[in-house]
GUVOFI-13228 format. One record per residue: x, y, z of N, C-alpha, C in turn; residue in three letters. Coordinates in Angstrom, 1 decimal. Layout:
! residues N
    n_u    n_v    n_w   ca_u   ca_v   ca_w    c_u    c_v    c_w residu
      X      Y      Z      X      Y      Z      X      Y      Z    ALA
...
This chain:
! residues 268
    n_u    n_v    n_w   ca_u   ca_v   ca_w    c_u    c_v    c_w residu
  224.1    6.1  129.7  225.1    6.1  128.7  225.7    7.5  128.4    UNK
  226.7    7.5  127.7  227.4    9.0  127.2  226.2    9.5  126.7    UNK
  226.6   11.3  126.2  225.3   11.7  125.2  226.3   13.2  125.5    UNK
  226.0   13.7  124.8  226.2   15.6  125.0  225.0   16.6  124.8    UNK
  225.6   17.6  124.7  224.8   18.9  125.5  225.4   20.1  124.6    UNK
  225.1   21.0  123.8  225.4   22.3  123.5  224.9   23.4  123.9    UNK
  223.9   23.1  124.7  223.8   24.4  125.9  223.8   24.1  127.4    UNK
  223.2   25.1  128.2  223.2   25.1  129.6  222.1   24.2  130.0    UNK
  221.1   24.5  129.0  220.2   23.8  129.9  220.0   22.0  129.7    UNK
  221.0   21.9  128.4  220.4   20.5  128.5  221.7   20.0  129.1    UNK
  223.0   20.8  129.5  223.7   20.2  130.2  223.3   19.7  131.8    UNK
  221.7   20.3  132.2  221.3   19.4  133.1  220.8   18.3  133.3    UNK
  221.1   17.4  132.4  220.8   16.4  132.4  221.9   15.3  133.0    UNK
  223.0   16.3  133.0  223.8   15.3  133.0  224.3   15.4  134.8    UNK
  223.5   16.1  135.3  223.7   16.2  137.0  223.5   15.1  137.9    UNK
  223.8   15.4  139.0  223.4   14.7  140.3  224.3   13.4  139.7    UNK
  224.9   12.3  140.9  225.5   11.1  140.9  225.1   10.3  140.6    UNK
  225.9    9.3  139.1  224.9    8.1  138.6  226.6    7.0  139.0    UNK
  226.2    5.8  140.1  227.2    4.8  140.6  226.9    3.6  139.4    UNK
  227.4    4.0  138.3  227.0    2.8  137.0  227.9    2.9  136.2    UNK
  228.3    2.0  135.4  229.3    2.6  134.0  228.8    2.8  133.0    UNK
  229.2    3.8  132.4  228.4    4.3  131.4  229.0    3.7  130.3    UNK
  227.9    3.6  129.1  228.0    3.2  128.0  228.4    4.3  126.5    UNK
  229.8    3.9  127.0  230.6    4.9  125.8  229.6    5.0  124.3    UNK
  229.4    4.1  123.6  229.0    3.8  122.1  229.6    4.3  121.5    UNK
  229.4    5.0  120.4  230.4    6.2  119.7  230.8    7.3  120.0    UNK
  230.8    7.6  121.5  231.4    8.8  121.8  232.8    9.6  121.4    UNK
  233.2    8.5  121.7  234.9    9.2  121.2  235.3    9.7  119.2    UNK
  233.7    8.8  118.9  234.4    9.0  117.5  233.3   10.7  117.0    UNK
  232.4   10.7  117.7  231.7   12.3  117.9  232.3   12.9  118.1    UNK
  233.5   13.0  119.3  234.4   13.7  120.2  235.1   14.2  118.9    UNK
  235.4   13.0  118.1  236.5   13.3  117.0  236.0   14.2  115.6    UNK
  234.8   14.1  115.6  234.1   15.2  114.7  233.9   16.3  115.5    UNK
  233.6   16.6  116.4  233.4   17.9  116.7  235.1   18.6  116.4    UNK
  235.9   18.4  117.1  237.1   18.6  117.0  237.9   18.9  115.3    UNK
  237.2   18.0  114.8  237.6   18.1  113.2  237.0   19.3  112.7    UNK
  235.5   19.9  113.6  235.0   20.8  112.7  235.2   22.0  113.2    UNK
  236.6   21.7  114.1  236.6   23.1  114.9  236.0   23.9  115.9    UNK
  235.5   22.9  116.1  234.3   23.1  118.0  235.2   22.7  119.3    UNK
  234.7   23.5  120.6  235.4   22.9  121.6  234.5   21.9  122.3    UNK
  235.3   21.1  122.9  234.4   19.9  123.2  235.1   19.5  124.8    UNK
  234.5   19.7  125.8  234.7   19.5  127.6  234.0   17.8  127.5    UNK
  235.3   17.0  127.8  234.5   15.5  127.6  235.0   14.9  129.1    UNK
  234.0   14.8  129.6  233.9   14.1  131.0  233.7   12.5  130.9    UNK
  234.1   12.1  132.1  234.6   10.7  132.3  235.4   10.3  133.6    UNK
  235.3    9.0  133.3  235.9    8.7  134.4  237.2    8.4  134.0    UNK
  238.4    8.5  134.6  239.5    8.6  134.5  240.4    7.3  133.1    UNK
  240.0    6.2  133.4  240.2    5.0  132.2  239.5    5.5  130.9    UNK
  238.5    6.2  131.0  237.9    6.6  129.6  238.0    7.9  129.4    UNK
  238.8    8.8  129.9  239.6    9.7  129.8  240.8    9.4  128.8    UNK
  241.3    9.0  129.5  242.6    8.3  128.9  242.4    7.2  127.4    UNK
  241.3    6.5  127.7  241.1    6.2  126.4  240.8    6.5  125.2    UNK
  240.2    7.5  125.3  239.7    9.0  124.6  241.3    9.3  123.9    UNK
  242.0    9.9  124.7  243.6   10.3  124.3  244.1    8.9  123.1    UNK
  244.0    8.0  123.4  244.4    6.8  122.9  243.5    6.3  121.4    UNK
  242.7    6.9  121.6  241.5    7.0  120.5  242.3    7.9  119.3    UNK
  242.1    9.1  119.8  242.7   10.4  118.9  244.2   10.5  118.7    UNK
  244.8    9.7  119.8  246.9    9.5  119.0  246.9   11.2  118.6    UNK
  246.3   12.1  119.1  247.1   13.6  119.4  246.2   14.6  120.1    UNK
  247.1   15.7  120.6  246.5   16.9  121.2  245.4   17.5  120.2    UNK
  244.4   18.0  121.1  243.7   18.9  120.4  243.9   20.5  121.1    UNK
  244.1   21.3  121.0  243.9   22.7  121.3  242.8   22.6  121.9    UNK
  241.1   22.4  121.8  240.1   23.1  121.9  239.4   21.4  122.8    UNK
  240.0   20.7  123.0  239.7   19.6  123.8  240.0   19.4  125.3    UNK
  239.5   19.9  126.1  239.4   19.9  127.5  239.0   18.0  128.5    UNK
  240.1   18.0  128.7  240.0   16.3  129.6  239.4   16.5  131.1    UNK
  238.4   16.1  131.0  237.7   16.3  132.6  237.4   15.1  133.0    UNK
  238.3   14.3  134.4  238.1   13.3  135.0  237.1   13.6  136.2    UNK
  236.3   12.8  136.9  236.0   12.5  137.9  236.2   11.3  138.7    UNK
  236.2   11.5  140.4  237.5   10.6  141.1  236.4    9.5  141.3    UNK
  237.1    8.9  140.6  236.1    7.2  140.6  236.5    6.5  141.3    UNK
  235.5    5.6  141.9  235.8    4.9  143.7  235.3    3.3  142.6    UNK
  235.5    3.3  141.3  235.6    1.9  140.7  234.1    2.0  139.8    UNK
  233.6    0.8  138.8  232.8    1.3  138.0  231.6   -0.2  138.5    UNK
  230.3    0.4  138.7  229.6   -1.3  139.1  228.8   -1.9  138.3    UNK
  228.3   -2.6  138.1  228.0   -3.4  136.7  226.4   -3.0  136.2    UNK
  226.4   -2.8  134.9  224.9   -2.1  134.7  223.9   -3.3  134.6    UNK
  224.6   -4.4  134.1  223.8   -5.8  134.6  223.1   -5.8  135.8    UNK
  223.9   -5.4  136.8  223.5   -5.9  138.5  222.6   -4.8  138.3    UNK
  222.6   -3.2  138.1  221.8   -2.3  138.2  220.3   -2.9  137.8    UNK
  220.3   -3.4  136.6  218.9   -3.5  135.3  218.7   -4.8  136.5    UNK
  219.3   -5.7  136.8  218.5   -6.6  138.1  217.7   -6.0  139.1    UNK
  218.7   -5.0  139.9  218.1   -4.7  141.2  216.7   -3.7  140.6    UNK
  216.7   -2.6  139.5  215.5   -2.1  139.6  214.6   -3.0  139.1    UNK
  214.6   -3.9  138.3  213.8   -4.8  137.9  213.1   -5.4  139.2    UNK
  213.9   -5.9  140.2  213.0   -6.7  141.7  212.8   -5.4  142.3    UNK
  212.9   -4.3  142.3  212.5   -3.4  142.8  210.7   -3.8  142.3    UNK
  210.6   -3.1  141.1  209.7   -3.4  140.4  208.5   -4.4  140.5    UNK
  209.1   -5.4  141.0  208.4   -6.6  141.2  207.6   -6.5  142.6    UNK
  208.5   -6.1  143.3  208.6   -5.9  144.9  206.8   -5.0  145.2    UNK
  207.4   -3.9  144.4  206.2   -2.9  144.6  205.0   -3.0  143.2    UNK
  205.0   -3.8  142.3  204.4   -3.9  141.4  203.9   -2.7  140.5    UNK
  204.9   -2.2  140.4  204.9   -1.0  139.5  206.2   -0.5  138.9    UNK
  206.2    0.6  138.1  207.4    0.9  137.4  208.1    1.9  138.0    UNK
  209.6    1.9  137.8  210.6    2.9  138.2  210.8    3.6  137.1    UNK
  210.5    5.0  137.4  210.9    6.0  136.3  212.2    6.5  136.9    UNK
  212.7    6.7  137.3  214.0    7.1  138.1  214.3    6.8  139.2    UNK
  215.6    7.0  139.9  216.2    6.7  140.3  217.6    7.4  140.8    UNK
  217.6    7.8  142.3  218.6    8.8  142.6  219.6    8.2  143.2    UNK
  220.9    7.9  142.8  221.8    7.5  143.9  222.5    8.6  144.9    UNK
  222.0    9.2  145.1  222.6   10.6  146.2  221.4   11.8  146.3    UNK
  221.6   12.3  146.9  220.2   13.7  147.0  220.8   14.5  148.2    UNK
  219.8   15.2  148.1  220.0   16.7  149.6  218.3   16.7  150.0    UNK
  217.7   16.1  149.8  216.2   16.2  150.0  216.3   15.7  151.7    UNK
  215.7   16.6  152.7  215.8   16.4  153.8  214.8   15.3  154.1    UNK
  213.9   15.4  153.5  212.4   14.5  153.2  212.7   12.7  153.4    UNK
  214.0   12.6  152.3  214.2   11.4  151.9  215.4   11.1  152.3    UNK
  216.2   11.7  154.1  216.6   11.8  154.5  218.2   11.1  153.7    UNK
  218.5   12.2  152.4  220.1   11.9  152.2  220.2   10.5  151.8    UNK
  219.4    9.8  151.6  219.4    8.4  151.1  218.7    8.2  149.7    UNK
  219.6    7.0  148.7  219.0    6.8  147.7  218.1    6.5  147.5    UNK
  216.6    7.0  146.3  215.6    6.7  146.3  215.1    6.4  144.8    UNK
  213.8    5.8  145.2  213.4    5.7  143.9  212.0    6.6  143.3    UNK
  211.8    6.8  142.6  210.5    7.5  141.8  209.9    6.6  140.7    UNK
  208.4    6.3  141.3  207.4    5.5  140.8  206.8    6.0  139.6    UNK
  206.5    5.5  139.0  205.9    5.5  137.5  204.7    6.7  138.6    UNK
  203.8    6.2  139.6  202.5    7.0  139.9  202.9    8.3  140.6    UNK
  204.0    9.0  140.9  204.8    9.9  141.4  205.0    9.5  142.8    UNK
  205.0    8.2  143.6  205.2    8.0  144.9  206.7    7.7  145.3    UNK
  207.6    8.0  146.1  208.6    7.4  146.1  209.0    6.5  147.1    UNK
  210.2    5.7  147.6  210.7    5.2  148.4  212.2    4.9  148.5    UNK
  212.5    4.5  149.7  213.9    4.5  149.5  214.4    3.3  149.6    UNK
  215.5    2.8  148.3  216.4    2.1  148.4  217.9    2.0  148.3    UNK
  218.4    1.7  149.4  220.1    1.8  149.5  220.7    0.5  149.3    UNK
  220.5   -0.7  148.6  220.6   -1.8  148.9  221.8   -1.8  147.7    UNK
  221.5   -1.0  146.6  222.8   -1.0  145.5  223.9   -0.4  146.1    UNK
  223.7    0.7  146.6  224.7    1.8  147.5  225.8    1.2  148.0    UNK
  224.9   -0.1  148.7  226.0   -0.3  150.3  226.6   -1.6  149.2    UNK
  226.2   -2.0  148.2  226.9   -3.3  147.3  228.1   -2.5  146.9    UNK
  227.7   -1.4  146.2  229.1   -0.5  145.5  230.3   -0.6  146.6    UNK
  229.3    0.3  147.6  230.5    0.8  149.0  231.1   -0.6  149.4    UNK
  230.7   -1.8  149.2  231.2   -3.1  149.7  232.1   -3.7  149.3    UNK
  232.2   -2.7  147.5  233.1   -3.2  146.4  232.5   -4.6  145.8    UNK
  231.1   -4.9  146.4  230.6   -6.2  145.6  230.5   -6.6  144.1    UNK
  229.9   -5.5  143.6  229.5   -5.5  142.1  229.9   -4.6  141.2    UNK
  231.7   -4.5  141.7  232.4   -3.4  140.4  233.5   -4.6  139.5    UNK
  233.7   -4.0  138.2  234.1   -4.7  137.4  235.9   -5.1  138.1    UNK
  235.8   -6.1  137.5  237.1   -7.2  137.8  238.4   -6.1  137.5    UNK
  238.8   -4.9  136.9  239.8   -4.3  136.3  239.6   -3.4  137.4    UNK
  238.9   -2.7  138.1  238.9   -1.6  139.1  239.6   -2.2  140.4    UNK
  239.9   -3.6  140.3  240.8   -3.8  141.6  242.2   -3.9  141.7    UNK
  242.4   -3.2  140.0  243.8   -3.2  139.4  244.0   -2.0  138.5    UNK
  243.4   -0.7  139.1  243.3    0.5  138.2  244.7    0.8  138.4    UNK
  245.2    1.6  136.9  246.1    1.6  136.8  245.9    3.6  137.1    UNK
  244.7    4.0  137.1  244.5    5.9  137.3  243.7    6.3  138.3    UNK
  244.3    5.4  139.8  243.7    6.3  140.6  244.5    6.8  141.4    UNK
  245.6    7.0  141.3  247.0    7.5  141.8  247.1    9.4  141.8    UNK
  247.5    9.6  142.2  247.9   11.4  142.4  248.3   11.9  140.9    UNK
  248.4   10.7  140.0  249.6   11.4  138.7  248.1   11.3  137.6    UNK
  247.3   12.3  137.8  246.4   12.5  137.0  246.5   12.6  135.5    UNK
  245.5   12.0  134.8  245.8   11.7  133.5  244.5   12.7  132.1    UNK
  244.1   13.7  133.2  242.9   14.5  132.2  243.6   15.9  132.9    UNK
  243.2   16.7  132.0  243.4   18.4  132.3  242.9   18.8  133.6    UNK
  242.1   18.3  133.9  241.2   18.9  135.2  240.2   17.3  135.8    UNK
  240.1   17.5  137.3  239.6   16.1  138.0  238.7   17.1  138.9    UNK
  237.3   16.4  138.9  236.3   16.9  139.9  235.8   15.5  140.8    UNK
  235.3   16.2  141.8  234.4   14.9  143.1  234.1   16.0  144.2    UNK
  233.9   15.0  144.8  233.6   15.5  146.0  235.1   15.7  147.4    UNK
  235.1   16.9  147.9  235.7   17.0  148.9  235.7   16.0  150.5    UNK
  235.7   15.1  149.9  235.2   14.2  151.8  236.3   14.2  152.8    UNK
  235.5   14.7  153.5  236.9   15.0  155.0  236.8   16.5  154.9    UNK
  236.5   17.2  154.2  235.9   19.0  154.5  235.9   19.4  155.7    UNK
  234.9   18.4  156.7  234.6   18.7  157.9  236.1   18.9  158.9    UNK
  236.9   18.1  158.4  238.5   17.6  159.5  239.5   19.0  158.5    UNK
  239.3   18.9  157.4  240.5   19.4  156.6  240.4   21.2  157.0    UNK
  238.8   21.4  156.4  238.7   23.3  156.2  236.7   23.2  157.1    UNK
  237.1   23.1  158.7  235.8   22.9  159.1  234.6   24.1  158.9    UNK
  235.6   25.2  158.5  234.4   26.8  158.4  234.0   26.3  157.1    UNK
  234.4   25.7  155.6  233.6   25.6  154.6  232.5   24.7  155.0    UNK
  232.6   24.2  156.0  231.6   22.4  155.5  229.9   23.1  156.1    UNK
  229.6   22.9  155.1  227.8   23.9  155.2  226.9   22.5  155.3    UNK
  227.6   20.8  155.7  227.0   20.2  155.5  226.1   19.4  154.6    UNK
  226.2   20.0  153.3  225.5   19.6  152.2  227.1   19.1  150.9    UNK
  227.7   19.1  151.2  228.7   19.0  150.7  229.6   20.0  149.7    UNK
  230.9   19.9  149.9  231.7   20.7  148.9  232.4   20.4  147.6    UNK
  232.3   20.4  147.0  233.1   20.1  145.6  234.5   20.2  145.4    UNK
  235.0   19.6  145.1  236.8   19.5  144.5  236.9   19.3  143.3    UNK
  238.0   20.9  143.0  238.4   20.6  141.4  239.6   20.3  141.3    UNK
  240.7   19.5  141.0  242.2   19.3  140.6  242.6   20.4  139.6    UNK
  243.6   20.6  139.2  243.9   21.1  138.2  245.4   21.1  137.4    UNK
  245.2   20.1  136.4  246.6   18.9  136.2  247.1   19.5  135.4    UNK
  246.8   20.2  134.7  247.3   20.9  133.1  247.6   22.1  132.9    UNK
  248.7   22.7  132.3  248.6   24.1  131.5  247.4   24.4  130.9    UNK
  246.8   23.5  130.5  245.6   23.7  129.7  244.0   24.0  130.6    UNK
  243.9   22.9  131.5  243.3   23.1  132.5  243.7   24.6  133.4    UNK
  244.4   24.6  133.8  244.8   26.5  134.5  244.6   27.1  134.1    UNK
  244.6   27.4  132.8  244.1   28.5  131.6  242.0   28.5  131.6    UNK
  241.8   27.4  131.5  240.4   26.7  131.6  239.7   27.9  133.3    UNK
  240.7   27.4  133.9  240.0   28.1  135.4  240.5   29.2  135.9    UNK
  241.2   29.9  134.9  241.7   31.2  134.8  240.5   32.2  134.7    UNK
  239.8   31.6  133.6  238.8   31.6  132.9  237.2   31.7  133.5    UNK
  237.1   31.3  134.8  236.0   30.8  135.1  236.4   31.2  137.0    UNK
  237.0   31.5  137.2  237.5   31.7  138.7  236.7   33.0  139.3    UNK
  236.5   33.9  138.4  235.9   34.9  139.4  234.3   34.9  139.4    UNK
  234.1   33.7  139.2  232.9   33.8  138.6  232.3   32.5  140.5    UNK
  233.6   32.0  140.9  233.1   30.8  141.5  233.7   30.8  143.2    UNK
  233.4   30.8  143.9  234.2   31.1  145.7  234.7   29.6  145.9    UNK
  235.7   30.2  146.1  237.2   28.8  145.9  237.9   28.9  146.7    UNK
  238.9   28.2  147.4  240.1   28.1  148.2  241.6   27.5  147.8    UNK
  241.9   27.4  147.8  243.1   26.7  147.1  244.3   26.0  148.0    UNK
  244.2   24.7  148.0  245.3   23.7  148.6  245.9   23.4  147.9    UNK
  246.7   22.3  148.9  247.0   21.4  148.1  246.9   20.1  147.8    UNK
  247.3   19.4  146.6  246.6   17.9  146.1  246.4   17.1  147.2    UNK
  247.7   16.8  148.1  247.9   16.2  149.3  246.7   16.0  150.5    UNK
  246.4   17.3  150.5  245.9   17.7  151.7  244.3   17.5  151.1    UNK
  243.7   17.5  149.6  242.5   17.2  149.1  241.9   16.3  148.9    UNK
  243.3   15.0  149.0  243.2   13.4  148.4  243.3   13.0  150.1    UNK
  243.8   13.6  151.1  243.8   13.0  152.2  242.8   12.0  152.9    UNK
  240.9   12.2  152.3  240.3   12.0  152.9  239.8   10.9  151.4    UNK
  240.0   11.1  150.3  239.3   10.8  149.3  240.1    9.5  148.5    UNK
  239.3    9.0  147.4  240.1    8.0  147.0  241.0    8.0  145.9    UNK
  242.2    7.1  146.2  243.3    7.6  145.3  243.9    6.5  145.7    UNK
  243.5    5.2  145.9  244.2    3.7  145.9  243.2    2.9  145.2    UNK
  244.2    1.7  144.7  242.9    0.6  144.5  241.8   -0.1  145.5    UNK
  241.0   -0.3  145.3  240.2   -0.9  145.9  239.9   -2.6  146.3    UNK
  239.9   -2.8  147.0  239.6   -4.4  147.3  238.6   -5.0  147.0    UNK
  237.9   -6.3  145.9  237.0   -7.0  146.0  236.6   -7.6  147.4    UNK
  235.1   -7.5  147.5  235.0   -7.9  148.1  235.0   -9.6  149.0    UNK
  234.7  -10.2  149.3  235.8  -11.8  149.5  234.5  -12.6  148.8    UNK
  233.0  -11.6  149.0  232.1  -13.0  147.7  231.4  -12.6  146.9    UNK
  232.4  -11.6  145.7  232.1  -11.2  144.8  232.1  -12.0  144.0    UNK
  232.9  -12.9  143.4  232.6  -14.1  142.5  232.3  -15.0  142.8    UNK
  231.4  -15.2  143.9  230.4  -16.0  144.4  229.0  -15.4  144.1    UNK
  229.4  -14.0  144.0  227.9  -13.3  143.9  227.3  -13.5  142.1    UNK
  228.7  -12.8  141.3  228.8  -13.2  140.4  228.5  -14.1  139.2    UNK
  228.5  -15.5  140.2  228.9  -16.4  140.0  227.4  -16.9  139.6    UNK
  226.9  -16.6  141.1  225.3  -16.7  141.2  224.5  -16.2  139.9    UNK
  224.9  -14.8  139.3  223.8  -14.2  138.4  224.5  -14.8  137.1    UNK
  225.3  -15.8  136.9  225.5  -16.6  135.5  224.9  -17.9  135.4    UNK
  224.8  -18.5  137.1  223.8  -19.7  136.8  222.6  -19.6  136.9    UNK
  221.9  -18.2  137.0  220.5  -17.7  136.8  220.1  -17.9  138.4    UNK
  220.9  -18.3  139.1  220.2  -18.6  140.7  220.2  -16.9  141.5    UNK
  220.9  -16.3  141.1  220.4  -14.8  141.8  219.9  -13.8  139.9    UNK
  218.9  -13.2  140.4  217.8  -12.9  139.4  217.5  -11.3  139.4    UNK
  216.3  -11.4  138.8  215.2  -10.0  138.9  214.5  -10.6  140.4    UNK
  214.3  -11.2  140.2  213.1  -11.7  141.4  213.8  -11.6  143.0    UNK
  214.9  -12.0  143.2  215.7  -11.8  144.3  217.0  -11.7  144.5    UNK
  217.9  -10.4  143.8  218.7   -9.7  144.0  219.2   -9.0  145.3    UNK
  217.8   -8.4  145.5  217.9   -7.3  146.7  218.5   -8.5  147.7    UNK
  217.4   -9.8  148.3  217.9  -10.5  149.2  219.1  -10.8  149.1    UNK
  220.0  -11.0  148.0  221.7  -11.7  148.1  222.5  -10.4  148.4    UNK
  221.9   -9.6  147.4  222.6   -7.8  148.1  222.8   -7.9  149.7    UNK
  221.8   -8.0  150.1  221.5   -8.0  151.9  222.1   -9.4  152.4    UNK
  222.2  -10.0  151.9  222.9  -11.3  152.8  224.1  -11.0  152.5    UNK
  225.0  -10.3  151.6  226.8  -10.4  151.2  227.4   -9.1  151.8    UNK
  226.0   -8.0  152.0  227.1   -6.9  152.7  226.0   -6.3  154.3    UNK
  226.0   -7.3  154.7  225.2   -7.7  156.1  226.1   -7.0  156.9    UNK
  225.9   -6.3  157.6  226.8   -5.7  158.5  227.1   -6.6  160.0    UNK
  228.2   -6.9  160.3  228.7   -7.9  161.7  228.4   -7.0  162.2    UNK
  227.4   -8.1  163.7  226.9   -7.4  164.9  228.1   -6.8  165.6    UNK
  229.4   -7.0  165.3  230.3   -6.6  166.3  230.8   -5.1  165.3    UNK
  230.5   -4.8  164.0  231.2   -3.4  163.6  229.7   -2.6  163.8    UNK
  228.5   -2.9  163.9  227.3   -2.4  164.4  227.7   -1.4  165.7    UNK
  228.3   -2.3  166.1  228.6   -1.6  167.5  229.6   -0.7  168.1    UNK
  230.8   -0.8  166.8  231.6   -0.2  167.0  231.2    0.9  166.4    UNK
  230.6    1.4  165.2  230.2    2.5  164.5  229.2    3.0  165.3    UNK
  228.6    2.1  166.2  227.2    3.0  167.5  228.4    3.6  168.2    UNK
  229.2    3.5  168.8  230.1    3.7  170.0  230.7    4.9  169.2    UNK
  231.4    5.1  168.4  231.9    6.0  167.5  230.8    7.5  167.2    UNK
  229.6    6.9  166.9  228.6    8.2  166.8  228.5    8.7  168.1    UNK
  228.2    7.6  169.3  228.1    8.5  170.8  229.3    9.6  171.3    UNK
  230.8    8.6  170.9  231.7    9.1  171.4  231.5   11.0  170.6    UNK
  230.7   10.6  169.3  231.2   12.2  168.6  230.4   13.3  169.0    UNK
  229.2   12.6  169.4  228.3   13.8  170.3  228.4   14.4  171.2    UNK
  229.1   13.3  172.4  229.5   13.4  173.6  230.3   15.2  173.4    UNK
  231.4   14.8  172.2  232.1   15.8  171.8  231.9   16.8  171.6    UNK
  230.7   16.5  170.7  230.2   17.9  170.2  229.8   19.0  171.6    UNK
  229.3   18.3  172.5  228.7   18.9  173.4  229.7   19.5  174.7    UNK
């Protein structure tokens, strides 16, 4: 869920990639006391709740900074609280967390989980649902803000395509991208630039690799859907319908094998 932070360190909490939608609750109307009392307030979001923030307050604030992040659509916290629940079941113990992305060479770059007894393992089975567009809400396949005409002061994500675009940055572990949409925002990173090793494109050439169209349902998402209203897909076997709906065809299996050899071949 939303929450804030007035220093550095408890702004770590709010790190590393969570593929969920968060639960606004009264955020915007906090947003709107801080502001009243003369505080500045950096409110992150995803681009729709960005904008509905603006829609909330019906005016500019001076000391209000709009920070989007490039959202590839929002997936349902229902399906989430399922899948860790048969996680749970599965291994008969509790999930204290839960990483959807890492750099841990250990846990080779894949989503994992952490056991109530500190043991972990890895599960990608939500990952490839998201990436499949299985289990994002019904309005994300008709976003009206993922278009180039940005709607917050400033837009962060990730740089994907680094490797094709600027191949001396790509260190492999990934690069960051910041947008920068606003007078207000340029003043913001006027502010903070010498502090950070940057390059500077253009929008075109940043969105080239990343997302910035609507997305497609997938063809049995409201069949999947469908399933967790008549109680027939559960806590108890989620994972299995996850794995049956975004099952990879033996013939794209092969094409993505063929595609990795051809790139080594290259490399070499």
């Amino acid at each position: 869920m939303h929450g804030y932070a007035t220093t550095l360190k408890d702004c770590q909490y709010f790190s590393y990639s969570k593929y969920i939608r968060s639960d606004l609750k009264d955020t915007y109307k906090k947003v709107e006391e801080f502001l009243k009392q003369d505080k500045w307030v950096l409110f992150t979001g995803t681009p729709c709740q960005n904008y509905g923030l603006k829609m909330y307050l019906r005016k500019d604030y001076k000391k209000l900074i709009l920070c989007e992040i490039i959202c590839h659509s929002n997936p349902s916290p229902k399906v989430f609280h399922l899948y860790i629940k048969n996680i749970e079941k599965i291994n008969k113990k509790k999930v204290n967390n839960y990483y959807f992305r890492n750099k841990n060479e250990k846990m080779k770059n894949q989503p994992y989980v952490i056991f109530s007894d500190g043991s972990t393992k890895i599960y990608n089975e939500f990952n490839k649902a998201f990436g499949e567009m299985l289990i994002s809400r019904p309005s994300c396949y008709n976003c009206q803000f993922c278009d180039l005409n940005r709607k917050a002061d400033i837009t962060i994500g990730d740089f994907w395509g680094i490797e094709k675009v600027f191949p001396k940055l790509d260190d492999k572990k990934g690069i960051s991208l910041l947008c920068i949409n606003s007078e207000k925002g340029a003043e913001e990173f006027e502010r903070i630039k010498s502090k950070i090793d940057f390059l500077e494109t253009e929008v075109t050439t940043a969105f080239k690799y990343n997302h910035h169209c609507n997305v497609k349902p997938h063809k049995k998402r409201d069949i999947f859907f469908k399933g967790i209203s008549d109680g027939i897909i559960n806590e108890n076997n989620i994972i299995k319908y996850m794995n049956k709906y975004v099952k990879v065809p033996l013939y794209k299996k092969v094409i993505n094998k063929s595609k990795r050899v051809v790139k080594k071949i290259i490399k070499k």
